[in-house]
C-alpha positions as CSV (number, residue, x, y, z in Angstrom):
1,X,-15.9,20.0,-6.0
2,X,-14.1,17.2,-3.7
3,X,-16.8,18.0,-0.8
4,X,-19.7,18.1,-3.3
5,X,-18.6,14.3,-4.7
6,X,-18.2,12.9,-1.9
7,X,-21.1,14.0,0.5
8,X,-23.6,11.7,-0.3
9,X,-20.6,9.2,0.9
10,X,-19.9,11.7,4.0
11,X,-23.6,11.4,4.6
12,X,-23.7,7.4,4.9
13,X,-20.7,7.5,7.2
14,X,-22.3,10.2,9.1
15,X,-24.8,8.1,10.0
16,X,-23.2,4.8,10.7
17,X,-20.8,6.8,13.4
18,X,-24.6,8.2,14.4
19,X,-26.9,4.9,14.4
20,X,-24.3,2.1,14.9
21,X,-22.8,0.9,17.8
22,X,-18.8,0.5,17.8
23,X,-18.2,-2.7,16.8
24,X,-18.8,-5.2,13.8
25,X,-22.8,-5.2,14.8
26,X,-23.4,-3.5,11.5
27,X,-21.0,-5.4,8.8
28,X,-21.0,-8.6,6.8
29,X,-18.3,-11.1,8.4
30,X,-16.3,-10.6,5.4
31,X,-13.3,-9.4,6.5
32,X,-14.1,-6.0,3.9
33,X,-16.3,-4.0,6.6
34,X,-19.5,-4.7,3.9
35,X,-22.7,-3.2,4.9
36,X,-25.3,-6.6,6.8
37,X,-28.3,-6.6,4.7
38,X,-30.4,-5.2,7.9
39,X,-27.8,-2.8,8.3
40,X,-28.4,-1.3,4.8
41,X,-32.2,-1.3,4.7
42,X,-31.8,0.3,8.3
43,X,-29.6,3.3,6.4
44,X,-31.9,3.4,3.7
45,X,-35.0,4.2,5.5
46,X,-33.6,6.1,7.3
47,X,-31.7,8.1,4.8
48,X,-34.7,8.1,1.9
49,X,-32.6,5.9,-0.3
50,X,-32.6,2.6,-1.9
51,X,-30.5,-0.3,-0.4
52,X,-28.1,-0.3,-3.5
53,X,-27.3,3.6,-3.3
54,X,-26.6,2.8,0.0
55,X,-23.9,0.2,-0.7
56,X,-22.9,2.5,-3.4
57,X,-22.1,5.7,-1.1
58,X,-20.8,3.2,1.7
59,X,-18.1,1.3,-0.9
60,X,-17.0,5.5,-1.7
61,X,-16.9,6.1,2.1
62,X,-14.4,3.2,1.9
63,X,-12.4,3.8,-0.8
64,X,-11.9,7.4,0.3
65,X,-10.8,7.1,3.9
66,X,-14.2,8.0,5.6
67,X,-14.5,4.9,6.9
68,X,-11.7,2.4,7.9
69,X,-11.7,-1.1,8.1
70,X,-10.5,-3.2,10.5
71,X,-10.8,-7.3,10.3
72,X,-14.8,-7.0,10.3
73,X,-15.7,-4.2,12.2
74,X,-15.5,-0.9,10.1
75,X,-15.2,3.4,12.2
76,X,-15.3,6.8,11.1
77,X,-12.2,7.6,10.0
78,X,-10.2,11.0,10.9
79,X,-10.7,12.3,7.5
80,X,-14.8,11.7,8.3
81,X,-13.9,13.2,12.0
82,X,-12.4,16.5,10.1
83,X,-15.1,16.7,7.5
84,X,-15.9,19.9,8.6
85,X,-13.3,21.7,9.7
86,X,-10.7,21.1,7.0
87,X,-10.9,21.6,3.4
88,X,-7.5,19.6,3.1
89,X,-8.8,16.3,4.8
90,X,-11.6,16.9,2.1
91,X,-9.5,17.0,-0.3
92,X,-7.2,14.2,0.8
93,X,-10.0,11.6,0.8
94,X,-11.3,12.2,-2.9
95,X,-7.8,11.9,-3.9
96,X,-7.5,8.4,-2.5
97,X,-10.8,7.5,-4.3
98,X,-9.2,9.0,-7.7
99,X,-6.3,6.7,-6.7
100,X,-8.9,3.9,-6.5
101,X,-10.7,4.3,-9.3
102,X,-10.3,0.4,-10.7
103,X,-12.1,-0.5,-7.4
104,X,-14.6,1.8,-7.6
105,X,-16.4,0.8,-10.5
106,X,-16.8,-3.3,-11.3
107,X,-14.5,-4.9,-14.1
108,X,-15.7,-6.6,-17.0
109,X,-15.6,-10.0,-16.2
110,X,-15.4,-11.4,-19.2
111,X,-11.7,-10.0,-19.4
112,X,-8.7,-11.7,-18.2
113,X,-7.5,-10.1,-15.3
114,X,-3.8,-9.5,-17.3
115,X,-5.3,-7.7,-19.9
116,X,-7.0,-5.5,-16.8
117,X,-4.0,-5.1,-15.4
118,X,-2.6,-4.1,-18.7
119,X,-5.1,-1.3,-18.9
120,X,-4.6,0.1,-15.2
121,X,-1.0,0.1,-15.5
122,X,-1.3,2.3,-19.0
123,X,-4.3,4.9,-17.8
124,X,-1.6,7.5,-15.8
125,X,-0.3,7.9,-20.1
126,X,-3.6,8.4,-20.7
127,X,-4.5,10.6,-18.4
128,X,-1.9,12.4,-19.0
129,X,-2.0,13.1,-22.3
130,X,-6.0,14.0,-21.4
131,X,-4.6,16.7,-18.8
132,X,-2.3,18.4,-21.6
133,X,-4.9,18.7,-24.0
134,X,-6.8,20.5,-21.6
135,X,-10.3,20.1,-23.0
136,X,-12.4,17.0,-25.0
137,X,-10.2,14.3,-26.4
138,X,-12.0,11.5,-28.8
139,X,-12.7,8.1,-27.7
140,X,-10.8,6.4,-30.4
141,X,-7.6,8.7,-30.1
142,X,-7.4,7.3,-26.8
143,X,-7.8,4.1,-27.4
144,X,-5.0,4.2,-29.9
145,X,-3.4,5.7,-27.1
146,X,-4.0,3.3,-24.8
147,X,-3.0,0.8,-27.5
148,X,-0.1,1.7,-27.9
149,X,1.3,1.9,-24.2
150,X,-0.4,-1.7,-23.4
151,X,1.8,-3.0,-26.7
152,X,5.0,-0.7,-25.0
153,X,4.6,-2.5,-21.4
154,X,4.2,-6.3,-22.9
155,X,7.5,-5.4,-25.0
156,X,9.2,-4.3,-22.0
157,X,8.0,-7.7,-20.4
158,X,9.3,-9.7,-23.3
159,X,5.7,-11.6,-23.4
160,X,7.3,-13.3,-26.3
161,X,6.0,-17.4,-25.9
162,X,8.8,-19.8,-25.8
163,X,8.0,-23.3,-27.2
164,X,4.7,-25.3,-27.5
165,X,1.8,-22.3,-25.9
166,X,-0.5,-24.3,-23.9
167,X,-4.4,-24.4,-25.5
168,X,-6.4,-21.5,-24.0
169,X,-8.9,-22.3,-21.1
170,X,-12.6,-22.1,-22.9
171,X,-13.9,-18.8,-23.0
172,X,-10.3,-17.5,-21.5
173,X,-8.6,-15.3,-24.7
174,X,-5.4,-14.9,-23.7
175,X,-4.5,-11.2,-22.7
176,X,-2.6,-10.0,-25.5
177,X,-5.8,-10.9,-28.1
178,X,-8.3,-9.5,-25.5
179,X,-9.9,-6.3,-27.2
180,X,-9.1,-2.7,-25.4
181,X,-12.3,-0.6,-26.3
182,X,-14.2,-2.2,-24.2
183,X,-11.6,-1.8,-21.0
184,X,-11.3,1.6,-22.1
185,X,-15.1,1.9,-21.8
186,X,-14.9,0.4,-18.3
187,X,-11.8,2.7,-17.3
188,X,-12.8,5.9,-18.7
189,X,-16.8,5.0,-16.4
190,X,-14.9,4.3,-13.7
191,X,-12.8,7.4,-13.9
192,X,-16.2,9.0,-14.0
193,X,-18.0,7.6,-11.3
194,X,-15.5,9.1,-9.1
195,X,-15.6,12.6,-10.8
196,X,-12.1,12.2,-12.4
197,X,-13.4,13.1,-16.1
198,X,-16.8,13.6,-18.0
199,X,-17.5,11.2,-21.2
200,X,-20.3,11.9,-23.9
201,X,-20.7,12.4,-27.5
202,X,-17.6,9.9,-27.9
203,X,-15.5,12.1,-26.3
204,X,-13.8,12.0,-22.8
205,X,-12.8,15.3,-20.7
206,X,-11.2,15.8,-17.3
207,X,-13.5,17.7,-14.6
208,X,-11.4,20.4,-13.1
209,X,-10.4,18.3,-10.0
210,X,-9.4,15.6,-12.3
211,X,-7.1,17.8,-13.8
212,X,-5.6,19.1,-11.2
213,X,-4.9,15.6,-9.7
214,X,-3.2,14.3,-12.6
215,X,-1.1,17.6,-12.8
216,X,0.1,17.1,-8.8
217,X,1.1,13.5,-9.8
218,X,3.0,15.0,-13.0
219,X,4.7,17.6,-10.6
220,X,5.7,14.9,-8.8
221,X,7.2,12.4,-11.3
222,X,9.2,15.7,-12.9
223,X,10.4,16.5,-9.8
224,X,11.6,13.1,-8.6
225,X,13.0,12.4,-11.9
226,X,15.2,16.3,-11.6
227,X,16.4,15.3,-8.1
228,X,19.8,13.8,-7.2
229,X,17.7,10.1,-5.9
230,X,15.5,10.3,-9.1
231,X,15.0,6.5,-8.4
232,X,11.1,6.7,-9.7
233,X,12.0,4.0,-12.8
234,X,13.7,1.7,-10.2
235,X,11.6,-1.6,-9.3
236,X,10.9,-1.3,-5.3
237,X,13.9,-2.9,-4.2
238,X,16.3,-0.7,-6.3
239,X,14.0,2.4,-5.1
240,X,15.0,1.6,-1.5
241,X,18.1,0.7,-1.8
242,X,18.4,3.9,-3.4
243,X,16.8,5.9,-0.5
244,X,18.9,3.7,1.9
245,X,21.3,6.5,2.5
246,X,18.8,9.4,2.8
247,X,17.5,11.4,5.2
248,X,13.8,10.4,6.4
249,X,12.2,13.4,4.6
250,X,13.7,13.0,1.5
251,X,13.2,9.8,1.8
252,X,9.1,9.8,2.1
253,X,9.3,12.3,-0.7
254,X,11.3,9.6,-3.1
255,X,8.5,7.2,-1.8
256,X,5.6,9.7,-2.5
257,X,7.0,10.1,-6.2
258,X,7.7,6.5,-6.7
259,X,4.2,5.6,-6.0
260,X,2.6,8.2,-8.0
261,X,4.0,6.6,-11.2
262,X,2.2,3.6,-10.3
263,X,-1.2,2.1,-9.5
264,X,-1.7,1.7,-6.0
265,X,-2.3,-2.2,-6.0
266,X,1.0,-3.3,-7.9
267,X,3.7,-0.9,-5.9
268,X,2.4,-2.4,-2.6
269,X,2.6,-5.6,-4.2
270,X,6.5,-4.7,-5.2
271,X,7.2,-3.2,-1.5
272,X,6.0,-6.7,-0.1
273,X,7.7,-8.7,-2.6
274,X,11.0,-6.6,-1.4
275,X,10.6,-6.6,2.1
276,X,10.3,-10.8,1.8
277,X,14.1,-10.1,0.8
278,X,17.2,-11.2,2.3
279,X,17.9,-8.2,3.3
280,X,16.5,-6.5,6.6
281,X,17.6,-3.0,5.5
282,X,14.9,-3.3,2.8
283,X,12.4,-5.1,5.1
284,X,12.4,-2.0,7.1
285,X,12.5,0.6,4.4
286,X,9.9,-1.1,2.8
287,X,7.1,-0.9,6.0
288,X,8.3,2.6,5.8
289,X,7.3,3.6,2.3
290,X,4.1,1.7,2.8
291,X,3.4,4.2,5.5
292,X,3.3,6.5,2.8
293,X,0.9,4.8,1.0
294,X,-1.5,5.0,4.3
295,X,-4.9,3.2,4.3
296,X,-4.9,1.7,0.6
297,X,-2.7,-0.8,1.8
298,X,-4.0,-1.7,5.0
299,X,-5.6,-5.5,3.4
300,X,-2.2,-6.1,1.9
301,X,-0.3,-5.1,5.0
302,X,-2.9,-7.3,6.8
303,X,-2.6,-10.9,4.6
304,X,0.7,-10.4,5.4
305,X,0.7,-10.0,9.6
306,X,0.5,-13.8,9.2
307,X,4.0,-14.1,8.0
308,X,6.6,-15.4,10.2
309,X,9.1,-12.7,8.7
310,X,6.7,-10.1,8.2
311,X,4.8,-10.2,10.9
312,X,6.5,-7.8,13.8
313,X,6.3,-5.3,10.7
314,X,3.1,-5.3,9.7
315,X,1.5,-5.5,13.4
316,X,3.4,-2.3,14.0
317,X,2.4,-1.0,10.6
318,X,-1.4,-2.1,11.8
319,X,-1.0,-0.5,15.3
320,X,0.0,2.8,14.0
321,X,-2.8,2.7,11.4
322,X,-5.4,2.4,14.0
323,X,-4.0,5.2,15.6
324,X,-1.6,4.1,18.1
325,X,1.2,6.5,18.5
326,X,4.3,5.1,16.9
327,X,6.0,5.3,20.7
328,X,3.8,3.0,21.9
329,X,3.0,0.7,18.9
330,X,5.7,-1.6,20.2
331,X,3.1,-2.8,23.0
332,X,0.7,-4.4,20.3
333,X,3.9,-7.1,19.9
334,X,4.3,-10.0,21.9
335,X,8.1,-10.5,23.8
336,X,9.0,-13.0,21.4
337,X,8.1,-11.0,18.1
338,X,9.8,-7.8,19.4
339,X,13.1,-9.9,20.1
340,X,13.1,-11.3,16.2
341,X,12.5,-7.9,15.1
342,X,15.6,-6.6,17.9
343,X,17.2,-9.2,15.7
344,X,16.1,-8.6,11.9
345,X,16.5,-4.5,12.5
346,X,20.3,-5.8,14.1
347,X,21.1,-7.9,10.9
348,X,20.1,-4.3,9.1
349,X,22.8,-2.1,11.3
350,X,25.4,-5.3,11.0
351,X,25.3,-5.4,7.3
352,X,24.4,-1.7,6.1
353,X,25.6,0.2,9.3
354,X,28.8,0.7,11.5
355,X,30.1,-0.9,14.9
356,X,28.7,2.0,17.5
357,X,25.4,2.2,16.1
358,X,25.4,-1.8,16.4
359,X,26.3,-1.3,19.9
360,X,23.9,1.7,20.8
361,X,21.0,-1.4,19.1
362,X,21.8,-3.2,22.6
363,X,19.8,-0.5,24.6
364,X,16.6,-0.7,22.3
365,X,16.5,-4.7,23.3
366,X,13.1,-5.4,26.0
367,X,15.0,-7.2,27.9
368,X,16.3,-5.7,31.0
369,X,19.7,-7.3,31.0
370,X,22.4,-8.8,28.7
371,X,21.8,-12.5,29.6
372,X,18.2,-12.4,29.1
373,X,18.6,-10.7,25.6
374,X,21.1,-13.7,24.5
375,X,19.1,-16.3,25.9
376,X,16.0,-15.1,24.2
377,X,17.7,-14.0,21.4
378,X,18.8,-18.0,20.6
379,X,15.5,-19.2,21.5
380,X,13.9,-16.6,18.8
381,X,15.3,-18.9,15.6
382,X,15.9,-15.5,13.4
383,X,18.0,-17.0,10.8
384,X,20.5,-14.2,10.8
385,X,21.1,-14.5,14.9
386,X,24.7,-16.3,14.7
387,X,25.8,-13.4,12.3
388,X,24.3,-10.4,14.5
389,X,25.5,-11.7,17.9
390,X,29.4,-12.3,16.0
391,X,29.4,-9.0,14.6
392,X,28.4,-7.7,18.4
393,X,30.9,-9.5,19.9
394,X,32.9,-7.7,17.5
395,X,31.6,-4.5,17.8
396,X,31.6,-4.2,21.5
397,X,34.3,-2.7,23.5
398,X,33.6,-4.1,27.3
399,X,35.8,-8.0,26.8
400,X,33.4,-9.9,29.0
401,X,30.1,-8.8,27.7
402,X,31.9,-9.5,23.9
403,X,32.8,-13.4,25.4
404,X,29.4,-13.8,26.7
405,X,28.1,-12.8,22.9
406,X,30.8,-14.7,21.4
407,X,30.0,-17.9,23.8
408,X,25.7,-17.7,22.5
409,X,27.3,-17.3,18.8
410,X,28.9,-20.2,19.5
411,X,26.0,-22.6,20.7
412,X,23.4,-21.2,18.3
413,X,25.6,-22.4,15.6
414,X,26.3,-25.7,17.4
415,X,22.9,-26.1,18.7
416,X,24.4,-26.3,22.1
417,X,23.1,-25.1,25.7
């Protein structure tokens, strides 16, 4: 059923690996990897369609990981590459399109976008309670459904107005007076137009892929919520201060069931809200648990790159994305970004870690020699330099190279030569 939905998808990225040359020839300069106008007229003469089912079948390719953007160029992506040869790849790529089933189909636009928000955040319930009835469900039992978990997530927000409410923008309901049916008409299409769940007769019913999806997600949440961690109601930062301590496969498997109870869009939101923290343990743990999430996060992971203390992160992040094998992502940063991060991922060991792994952080520096690491190191301006090079002196047992730390400590903090 997965290969079935998506090949007229398949067969649009098919033929842009075929007919395009590498490159952003074929895409709009929209940073989003959108089909040129001549580009799609090319593909649908070529392919006996119309220009729109074009667009439509390329924005699947997309959304299921047949295609990968990258700043304004788009290329097959290894899912498209194992097409067929591997069921599971298959598989994999219509689950990442059920995952992005609010992007696949437009939003009302009349609608605030809290009240859409609202909606996507209560559809798992909803599906959920589709999967255990295990056959046609009516409309309005699931909007009261839906209803009621919308009402149950602005509780647990305390939307409760304080003081003097400022008059409504025209044409702008706020989102607590927005009506659900229709959002629940949009949702339960878009669901649909990725071959999640059939709707007729005012009735909705998962497809037997749909079911199984939201069972595998269920699986999950049960099973993070029976294990020791069990940090799946945990905001992000609690999450990964939670997984902190564990080893990296149970770790990614905390991640995995953390971001199954939640849309896509808001936990990469929460992981990049964390890793802007204080706290370089997190910032690391963070990057690590949007590896989990894989190519849905790529444009979030990307607006970010730009960010001082993000940046060394996300290009790594990027690097490893596009293929680069983690060995050798390090290359993609420049001597000065791979010193702040020598220093950020130091200020993790110094505060969460003890004195001989500190130590042992020396050897991973670029530089070849001690001097050159402290003299970059106080040119870098990480904020959390003069407490990583104290906590080295410290930590290290040869006297001389601990006076020379001290010494840079010293004159970072003074501002000294």
């Amino acid at each position: 059923m997965a290969r079935s939905g998506l090949a007229a998808a398949a067969r649009v990225a098919h033929w842009a690996d075929a007919a395009l040359r590498p490159g952003p020839g074929g895409a709009s300069p929209d940073g989003k990897g959108t089909l040129s106008d001549a580009t799609a007229e090319r593909a649908a003469r070529d392919l006996g369609l119309t220009v729109a089912q074009v667009r439509a079948d390329w924005d699947t390719a997309r959304l299921a990981g047949l295609v990968e953007v990258h700043g304004d160029s788009a290329r097959p992506g290894w899912r498209l590459r194992a097409w067929d040869r591997d069921d599971s790849a298959v598989l994999r790529g219509w689950v990442a399109l059920f995952d992005a089933w609010s992007l696949a189909h437009p939003e009302p636009e009349q609608h605030t976008h809290g009240a859409v928000s609202d909606v996507v955040s209560a559809l798992p319930q909803v599906l959920s309670f589709l999967q255990l009835s295990a056959g046609p469900v009516p409309v309005e039992q699931l909007l009261d459904l839906l209803e009621q978990r919308v009402t149950e997530l602005r509780t647990e927000r305390c939307e409760i107005p304080y003081g003097p409410r400022p008059e409504p923008l025209p044409d702008a309901p706020p989102a607590e007076d927005t009506p659900l049916a229709p959002l629940l008409d949009w949702a339960l299409h878009a669901l649909a137009s990725v071959g999640a769940l059939t709707c007729g007769d005012g009735q909705a019913t998962l497809t037997p892929l749909g079911s199984w999806a939201v069972w595998v997600k269920l699986e999950q949440i049960c099973v993070a919520a029976q294990s020791p961690a069990g940090n799946i109601e945990q905001a992000a930062e609690d999450m990964l201060r939670g997984c902190a301590q564990l080893r990296p496969n149970a770790a990614r498997d905390e991640y995995r069931a953390w971001l199954a109870a939640r849309p896509v869009g808001s936990a990469v939101t929460e992981l990049l809200g964390a890793a802007r923290g204080d706290d370089a343990l997190l910032r690391g743990l963070a990057f690590e648990a949007l590896r989990v999430v894989g190519a849905p996060a790529e444009p979030d992971v990307r607006a970010v790159a730009d960010e001082p203390t993000l940046r060394p992160y996300a290009l790594l992040w990027l690097a490893e994305h596009d293929g680069i094998d983690p060995e050798d992502a390090h290359e993609v940063l420049t001597r000065e970004e791979a010193t702040w991060l020598w220093v950020d991922t130091a200020a993790a060991v110094a505060d969460h870690g003890e004195a001989p792994m500190l130590v042992r952080h020396l050897e991973s520096a670029v530089q070849p020699t001690v001097p050159m690491l402290l003299e970059e190191v106080r040119a870098v301006g990480h904020p959390r330099t003069v407490q990583v090079l104290v906590a080295l002196a410290a930590a290290h047992p040869d006297p001389a190279l601990a006076k020379a730390v001290r010494r840079a400590a010293f004159q970072v903090h003074t501002g000294g030569n």
